[in-house]
C-alpha positions as CSV (number, residue, x, y, z in Angstrom):
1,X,-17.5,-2.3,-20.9
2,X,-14.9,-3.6,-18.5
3,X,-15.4,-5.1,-15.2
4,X,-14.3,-1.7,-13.7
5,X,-16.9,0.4,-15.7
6,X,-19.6,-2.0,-14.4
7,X,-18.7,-3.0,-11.2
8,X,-18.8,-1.1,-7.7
9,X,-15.2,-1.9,-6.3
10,X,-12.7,-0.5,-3.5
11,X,-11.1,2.5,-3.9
12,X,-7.8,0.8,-3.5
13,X,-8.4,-2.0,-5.8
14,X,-9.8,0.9,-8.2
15,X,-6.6,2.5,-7.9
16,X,-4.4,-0.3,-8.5
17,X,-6.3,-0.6,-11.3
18,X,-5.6,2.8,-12.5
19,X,-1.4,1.8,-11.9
20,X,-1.4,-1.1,-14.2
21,X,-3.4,0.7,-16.9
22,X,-1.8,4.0,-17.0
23,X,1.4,2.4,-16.8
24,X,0.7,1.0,-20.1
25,X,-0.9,3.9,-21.2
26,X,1.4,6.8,-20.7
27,X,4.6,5.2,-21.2
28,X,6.0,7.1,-23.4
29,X,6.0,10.0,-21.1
30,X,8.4,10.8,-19.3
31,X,8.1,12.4,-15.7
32,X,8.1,16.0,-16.4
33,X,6.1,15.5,-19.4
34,X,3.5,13.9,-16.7
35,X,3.9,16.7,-14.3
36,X,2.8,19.5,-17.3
37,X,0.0,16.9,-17.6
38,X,-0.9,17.5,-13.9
39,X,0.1,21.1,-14.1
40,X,-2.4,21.7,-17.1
41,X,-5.5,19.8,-15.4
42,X,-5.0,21.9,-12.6
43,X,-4.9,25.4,-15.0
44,X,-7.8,23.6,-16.6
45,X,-9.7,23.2,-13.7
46,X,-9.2,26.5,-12.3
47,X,-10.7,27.6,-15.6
48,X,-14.0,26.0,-14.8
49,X,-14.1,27.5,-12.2
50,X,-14.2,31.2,-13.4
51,X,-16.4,29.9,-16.6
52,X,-19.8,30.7,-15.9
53,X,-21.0,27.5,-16.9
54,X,-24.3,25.7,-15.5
55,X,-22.9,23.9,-11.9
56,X,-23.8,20.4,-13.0
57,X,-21.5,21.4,-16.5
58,X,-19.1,23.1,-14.0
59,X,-19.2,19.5,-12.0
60,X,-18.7,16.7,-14.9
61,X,-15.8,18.8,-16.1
62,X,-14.1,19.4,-13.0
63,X,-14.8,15.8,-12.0
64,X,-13.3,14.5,-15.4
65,X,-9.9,16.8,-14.6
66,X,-9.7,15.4,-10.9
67,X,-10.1,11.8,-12.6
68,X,-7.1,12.6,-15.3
69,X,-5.1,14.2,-12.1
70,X,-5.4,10.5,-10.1
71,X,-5.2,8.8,-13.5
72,X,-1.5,10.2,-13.7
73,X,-1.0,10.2,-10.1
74,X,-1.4,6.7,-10.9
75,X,1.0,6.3,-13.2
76,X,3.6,8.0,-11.0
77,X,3.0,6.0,-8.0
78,X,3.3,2.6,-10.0
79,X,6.6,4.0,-11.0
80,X,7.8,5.4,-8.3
81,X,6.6,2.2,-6.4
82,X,4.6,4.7,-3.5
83,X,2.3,3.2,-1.6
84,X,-0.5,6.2,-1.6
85,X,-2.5,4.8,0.9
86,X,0.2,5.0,3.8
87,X,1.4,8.6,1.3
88,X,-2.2,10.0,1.9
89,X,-2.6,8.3,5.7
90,X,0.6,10.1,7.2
91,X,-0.4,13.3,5.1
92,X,-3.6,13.5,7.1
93,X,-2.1,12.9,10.3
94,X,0.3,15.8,9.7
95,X,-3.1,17.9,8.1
96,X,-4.6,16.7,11.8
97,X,-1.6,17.7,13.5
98,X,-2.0,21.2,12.4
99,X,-5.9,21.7,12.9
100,X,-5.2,20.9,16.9
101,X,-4.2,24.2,18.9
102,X,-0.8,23.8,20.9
103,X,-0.6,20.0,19.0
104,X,-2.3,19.5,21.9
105,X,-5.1,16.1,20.9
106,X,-8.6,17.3,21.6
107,X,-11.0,14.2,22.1
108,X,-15.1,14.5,22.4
C-alpha cells in the first residue's frame, strides 16, 4: 500500500496528492471528457439514492462517487493551477453571506 493508503494526513496534502496523481492518470482526457466524468458520478449518485439499497451499501457507494468527483476535481485544479482552498474559502464566505438576513453579521 502507499503512504497515503496507510497514513492519516491533511486534507490538503491529501489533495495535492490527488493533483499529481490524477494528473498522470487522466491525461488523456480532455476537459469536457472530465466534466461527462463528473456529470455521470453525479447521475450515478443520484441513482443511489432512489435504489433501495441497505444505507451502509447506499453509503460506501455514494462515498466512492464523491471520492471519483474530488479525484477529477483534482485533476482539473492541477490544470487549471486553482488553488481550492482559497476556491472553497471565498465560496463559503459568499454561502455565509447569504444565510445572514439584511447581510447584516449576526455574532453570539
Amino acid at each position: 500500500m502507499t503512504e497515503i493508503a496507510d497514513s492519516i494526513i491533511h486534507f490538503e496534502t491529501l489533495f495535492e496528492q490527488a493533483e499529481k496523481v490524477s494528473i498522470q492518470t487522466n491525461k488523456s482526457l480532455n476537459d469536457e471528457q472530465i466534466l461527462d466524468q463528473l456529470l455521470d458520478l453525479i447521475s450515478t449518485i443520484k441513482q443511489y439514492y432512489k435504489a433501495e439499497f441497505a444505507p451502509e451499501i447506499k453509503s460506501a457507494l455514494i462515498k466512492r462517487s464523491l471520492g471519483e468527483i474530488l479525484f477529477f476535481i483534482s485533476t482539473i485544479s492541477m490544470r487549471e493551477n486553482i488553488d481550492v482552498y482559497s476556491a472553497l474559502k471565498d465560496e463559503i464566505h459568499l454561502q455565509e453571506m447569504d444565510l445572514l438576513p439584511d447581510n447584516k453579521i449576526i455574532t453570539e
